[in-house]
C-alpha positions in Angstrom: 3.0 -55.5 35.8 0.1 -54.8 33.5 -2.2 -51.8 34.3 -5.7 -50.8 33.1 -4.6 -47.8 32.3 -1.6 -48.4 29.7 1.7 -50.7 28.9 2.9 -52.5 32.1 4.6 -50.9 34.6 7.7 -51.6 36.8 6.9 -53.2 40.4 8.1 -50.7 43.1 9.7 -52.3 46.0 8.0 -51.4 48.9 8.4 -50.8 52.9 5.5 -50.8 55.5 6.2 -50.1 58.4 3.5 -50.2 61.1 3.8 -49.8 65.3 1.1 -51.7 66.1 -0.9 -54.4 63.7 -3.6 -55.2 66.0 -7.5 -53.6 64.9 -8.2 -51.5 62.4 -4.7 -51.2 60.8 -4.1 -54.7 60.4 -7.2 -55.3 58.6 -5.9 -52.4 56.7 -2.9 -54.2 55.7 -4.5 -57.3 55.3 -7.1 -56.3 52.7 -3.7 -54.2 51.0 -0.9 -56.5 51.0 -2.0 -59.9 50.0 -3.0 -58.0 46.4 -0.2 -55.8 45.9 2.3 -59.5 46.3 0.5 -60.3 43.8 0.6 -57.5 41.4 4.4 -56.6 42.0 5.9 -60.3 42.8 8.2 -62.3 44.8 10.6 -60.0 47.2 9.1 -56.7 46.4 7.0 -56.2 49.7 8.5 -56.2 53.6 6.5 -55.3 56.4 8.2 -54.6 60.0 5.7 -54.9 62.8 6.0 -55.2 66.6 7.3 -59.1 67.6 5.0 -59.2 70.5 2.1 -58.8 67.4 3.0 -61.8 65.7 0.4 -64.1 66.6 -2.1 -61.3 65.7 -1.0 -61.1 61.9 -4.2 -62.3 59.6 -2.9 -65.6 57.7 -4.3 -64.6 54.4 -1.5 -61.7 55.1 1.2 -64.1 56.9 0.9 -66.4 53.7 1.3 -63.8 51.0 4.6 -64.6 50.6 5.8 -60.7 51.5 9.2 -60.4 54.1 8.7 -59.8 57.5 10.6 -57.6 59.8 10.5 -57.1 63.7 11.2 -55.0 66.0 10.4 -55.3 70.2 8.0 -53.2 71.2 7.7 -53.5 75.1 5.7 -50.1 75.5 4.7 -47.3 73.2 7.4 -45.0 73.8 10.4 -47.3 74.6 8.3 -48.9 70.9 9.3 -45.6 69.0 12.9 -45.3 70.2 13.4 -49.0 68.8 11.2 -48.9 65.7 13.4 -46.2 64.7 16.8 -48.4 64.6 15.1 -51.2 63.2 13.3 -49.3 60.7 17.2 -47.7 59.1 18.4 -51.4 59.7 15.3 -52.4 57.5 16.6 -49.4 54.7 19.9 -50.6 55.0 18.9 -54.1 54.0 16.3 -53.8 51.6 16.6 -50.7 50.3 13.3 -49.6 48.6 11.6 -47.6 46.3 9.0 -46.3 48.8 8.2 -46.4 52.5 4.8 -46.3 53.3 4.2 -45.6 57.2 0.5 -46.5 58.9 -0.4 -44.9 62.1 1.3 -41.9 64.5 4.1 -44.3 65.6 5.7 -45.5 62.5 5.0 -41.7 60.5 7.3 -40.3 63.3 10.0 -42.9 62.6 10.1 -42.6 59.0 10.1 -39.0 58.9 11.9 -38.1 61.5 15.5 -38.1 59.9 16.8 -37.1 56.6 17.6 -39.6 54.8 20.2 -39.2 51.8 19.0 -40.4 48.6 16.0 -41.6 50.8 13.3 -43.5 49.3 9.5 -42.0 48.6 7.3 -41.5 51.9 4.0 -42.5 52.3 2.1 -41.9 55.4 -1.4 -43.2 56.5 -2.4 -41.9 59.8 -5.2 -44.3 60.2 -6.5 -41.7 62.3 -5.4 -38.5 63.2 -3.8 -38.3 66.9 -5.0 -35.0 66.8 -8.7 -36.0 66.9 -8.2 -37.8 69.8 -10.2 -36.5 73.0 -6.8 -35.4 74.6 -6.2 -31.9 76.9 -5.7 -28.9 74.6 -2.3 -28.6 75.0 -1.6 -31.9 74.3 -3.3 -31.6 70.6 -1.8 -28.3 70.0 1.8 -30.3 70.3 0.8 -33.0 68.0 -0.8 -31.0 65.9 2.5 -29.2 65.4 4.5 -32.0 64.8 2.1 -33.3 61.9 2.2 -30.2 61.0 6.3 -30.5 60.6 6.4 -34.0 60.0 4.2 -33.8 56.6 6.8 -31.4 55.2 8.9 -34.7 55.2 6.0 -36.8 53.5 5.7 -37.2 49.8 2.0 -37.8 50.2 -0.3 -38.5 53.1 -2.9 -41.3 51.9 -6.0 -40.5 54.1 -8.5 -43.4 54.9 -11.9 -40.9 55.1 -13.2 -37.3 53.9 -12.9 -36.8 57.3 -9.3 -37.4 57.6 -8.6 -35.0 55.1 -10.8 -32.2 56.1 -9.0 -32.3 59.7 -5.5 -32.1 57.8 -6.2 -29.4 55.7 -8.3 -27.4 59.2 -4.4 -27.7 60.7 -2.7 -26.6 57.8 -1.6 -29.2 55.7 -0.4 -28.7 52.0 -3.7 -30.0 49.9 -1.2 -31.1 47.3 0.4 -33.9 49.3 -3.1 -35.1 50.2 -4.7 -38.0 48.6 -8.3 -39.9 50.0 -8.4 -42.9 49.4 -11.3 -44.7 51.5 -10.6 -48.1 53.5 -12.1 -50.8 52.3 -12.3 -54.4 52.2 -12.7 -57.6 49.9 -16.5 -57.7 48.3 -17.0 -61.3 49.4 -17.3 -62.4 53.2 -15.5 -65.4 54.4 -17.3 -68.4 54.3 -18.1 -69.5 57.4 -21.3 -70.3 58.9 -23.1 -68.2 61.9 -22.2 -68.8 65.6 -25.0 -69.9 67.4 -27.0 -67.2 69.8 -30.5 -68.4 70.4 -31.9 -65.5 72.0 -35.7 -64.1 71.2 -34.2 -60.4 72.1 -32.9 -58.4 69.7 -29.1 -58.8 69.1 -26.8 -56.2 69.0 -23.1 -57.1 68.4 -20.2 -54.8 69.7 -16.5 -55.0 67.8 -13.6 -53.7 69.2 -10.6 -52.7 71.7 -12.0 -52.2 75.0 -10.8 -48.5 75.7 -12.2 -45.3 75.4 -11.9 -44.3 72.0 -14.1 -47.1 71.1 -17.1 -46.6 73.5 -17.9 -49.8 75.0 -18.6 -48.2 78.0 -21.2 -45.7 76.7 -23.1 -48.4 75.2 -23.5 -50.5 78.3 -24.6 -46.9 80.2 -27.2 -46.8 77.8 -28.6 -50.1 77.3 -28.4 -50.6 80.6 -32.1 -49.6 81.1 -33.1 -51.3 78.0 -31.9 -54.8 79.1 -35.2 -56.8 78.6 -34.7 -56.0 74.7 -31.8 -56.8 73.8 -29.1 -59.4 73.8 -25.3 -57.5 73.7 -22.4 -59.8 72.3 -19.1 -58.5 72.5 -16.0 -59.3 70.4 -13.0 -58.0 71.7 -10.0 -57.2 74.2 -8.1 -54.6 76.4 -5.6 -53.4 73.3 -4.6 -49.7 74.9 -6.0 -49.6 78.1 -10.0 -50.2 80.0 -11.2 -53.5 80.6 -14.2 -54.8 81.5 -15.5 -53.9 85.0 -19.2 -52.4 84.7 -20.0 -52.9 88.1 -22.6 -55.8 88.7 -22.8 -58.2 86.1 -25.5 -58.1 83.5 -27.4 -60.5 82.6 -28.3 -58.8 78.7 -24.1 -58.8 77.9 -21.9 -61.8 76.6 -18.2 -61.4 76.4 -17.0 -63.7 74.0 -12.9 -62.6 73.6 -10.9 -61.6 70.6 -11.5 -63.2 67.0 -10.3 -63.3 63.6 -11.4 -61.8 60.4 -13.6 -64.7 60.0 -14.5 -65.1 63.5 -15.7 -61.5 63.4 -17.6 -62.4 60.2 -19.2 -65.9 62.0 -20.6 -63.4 64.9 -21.9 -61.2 62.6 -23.8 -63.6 60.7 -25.6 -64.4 63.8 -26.4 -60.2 64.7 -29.2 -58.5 64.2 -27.3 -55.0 63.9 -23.6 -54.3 64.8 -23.0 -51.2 67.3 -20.3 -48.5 66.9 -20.5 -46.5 69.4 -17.2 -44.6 69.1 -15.9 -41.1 70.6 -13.8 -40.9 67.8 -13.0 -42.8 64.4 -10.7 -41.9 61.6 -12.8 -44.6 59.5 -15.0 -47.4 61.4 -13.7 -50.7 59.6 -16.6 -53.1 61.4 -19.4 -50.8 59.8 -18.2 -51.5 56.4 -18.0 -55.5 57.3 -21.2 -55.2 59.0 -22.8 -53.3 55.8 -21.3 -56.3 53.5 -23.2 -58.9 54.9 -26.6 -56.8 55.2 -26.0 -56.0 58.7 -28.0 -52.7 59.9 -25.3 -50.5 61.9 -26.1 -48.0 64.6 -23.1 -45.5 65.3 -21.5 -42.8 66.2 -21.3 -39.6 64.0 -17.7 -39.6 65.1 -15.0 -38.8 62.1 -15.7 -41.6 59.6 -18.2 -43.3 60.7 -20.7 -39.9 59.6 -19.1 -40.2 56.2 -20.2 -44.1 56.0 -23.2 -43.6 57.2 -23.8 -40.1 55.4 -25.5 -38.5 58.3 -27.9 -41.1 58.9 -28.8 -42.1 55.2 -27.3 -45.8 55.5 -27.9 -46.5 59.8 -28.9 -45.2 62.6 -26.4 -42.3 63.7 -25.9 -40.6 66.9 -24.1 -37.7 68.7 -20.7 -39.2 69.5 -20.8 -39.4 73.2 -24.1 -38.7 73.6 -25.7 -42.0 75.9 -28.9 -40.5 76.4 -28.8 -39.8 72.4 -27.8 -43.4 72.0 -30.1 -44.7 74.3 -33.5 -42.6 73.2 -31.8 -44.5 69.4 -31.9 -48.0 70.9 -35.8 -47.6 72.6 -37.0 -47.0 69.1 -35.0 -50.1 67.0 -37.5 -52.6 65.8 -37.1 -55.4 63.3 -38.9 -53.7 60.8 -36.4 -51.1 60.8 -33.4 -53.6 60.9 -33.8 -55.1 57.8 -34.4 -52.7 55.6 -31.7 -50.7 56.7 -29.8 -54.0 56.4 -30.1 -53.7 52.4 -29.5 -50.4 52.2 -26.0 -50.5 53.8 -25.2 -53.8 52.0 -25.6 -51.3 48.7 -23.5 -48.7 50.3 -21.1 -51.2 50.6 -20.9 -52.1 47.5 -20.9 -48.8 45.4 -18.3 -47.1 48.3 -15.9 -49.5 50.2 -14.3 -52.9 47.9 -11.0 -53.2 48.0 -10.2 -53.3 44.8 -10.6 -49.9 44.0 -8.8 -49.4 47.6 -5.5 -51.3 46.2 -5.5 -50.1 42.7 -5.4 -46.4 44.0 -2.9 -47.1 46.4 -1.0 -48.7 42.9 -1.7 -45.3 41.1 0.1 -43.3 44.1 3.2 -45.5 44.1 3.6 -45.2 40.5 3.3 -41.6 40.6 5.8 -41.1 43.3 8.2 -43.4 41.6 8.0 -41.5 38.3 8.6 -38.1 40.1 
């Protein structure tokens, strides 16, 4: 394999191993995967997922030509204890040069037992459990088993500044940790707007319907503001929540779950995409909102404030904060939208493509390998 940065060097052969391939993580591996079977060739990639996420795997990532593995997954926990047999089974049989681990799940599995003449670790938390808006005890507890479990890491690949500033807070070795921003392919897909005729102003949500992702607090706070604005929302009940606001509202589509490009179509059609998140390791659908010129108003949860840089690129809030959110919305006017639309599509551009993404993640592997 040829690199820019000298003679070609051998393809690693590779492990992901992910608990749960629906949202942000699968984008992740989709944007990651498809490229790296290309750099490293045939029957050097295998990714083990849950079997009940099958039919959510991206086709650009189903087609790449890498191995699949499955494990059942019936509930989180029962998840683990099976992800863990299947993932040695997975060793056993393919026997690679490095494991690279995405999300809380899959970094317990792969770290959890020594493994003779084991292969390299990787782990991406996507998202530090952490950070979550859990009782204190609970975070002290996963806090400590990070804290134990990246002793077994060979570096921890971290998706946002954020990210890495919360591992070092806890105590993790700076040395093993290595930012490398999410990102995502320069060019859209190309497919045309959905239609949404509507004179208001149109504000597109993205995302599981639970709490991390705030769905709720936005409704709370447009609520008021329903004469202005036309809410679309893409999206499901992935970890819990659903979609019972009370009376219905007459301002608020729910339009269901869709694809990479189905996200994209929806977008096309926005005014501005909404993130109003408690908490966010990154904020994927502000970067593909900032690609196609699409003004975001979110959070200043985690990543998201790194994105947006404190309100430089967007309109940013107090994570939480509904009054804050709605005293944001009052004061949106098209003026505003599109010429924050340009400036985030530049952000984008200079910050997020995936190719710098997917040659760093190259640059880590080799370096583990030669070590």
């Amino acid at each position: 394999m040829a690199s820019e940065h000298g003679p070609a060097r051998a393809a690693p052969r590779v492990l992901h191993v992910c608990d749960s391939i629906v949202g942000g993580t699968g984008s992740y591996l989709a944007e990651l995967l498809p490229p790296q079977a290309e750099r490293y060739g045939p029957g050097q990639l295998m990714l083990l997922i849950p079997r009940q996420h099958r039919d959510d795997v991206e086709p650009r990532l189903r087609d790449s030509g890498i191995a699949f593995a499955y494990f059942n997954r019936p509930n989180r926990l029962a998840g683990m204890a099976i992800l863990l047999f299947a993932y040695l089974a997975c060793l056993r049989r393919f026997r690679p040069d490095i494991v690279h681990a995405h999300s809380f799940g899959a970094g317990v599995c792969t770290r959890l037992l020594p493994i003779f003449g084991r292969p390299r670790i990787a782990f991406c938390p996507h998202g530090w459990a952490f950070n979550m808006q859990v009782k204190p005890l609970v975070r002290r507890c996963i806090i400590l088993v990070e804290r134990l479990l990246a002793l077994r890491a060979d570096r921890i690949l971290l998706i946002s500044e954020h990210e890495r500033e919360s591992a070092e807070e806890v105590g993790m070795a700076a040395a093993k940790l290595v930012t490398i921003p999410n990102a995502i392919a320069t060019d859209p897909p190309p497919v045309p707007a959905v239609p949404w005729n509507d004179s208001r102003i149109k504000l597109l949500f993205v995302g599981r319907f639970d709490r991390q992702k705030g769905l709720d607090l936005l409704i709370d706070a447009i609520r008021p503001l329903g004469g202005k604005y036309s809410v679309r929302v893409v999206g499901r009940p992935v970890v819990g929540g659903g979609t019972d606001f009370g009376a219905p509202l007459d301002f608020v589509d729910f339009v269901g779950w869709r694809d990479r490009d189905g996200v994209s179509a929806e977008m096309k059609a926005a005014d501005a995409v909404i993130v109003p998140s408690r908490w966010e390791g990154f904020g994927l659908v502000a970067i593909e909102a900032m690609r196609l010129g699409r003004p975001v108003i979110a959070s200043d949860a985690g990543g998201l404030n790194d994105i947006l840089d404190h309100g430089r690129y967007g309109v940013s809030f107090p994570a939480g904060d509904v009054v804050a959110l709605r005293e944001a919305l009052a004061r949106l006017d098209r003026e505003w939208l599109g010429r924050f639309g340009e400036i985030g599509r530049q952000r984008f551009l200079t910050e997020y493509s995936a190719d710098r993404m997917v040659r760093q993640v190259d640059d880590v592997y080799h370096e583990l390998v030669a070590h």
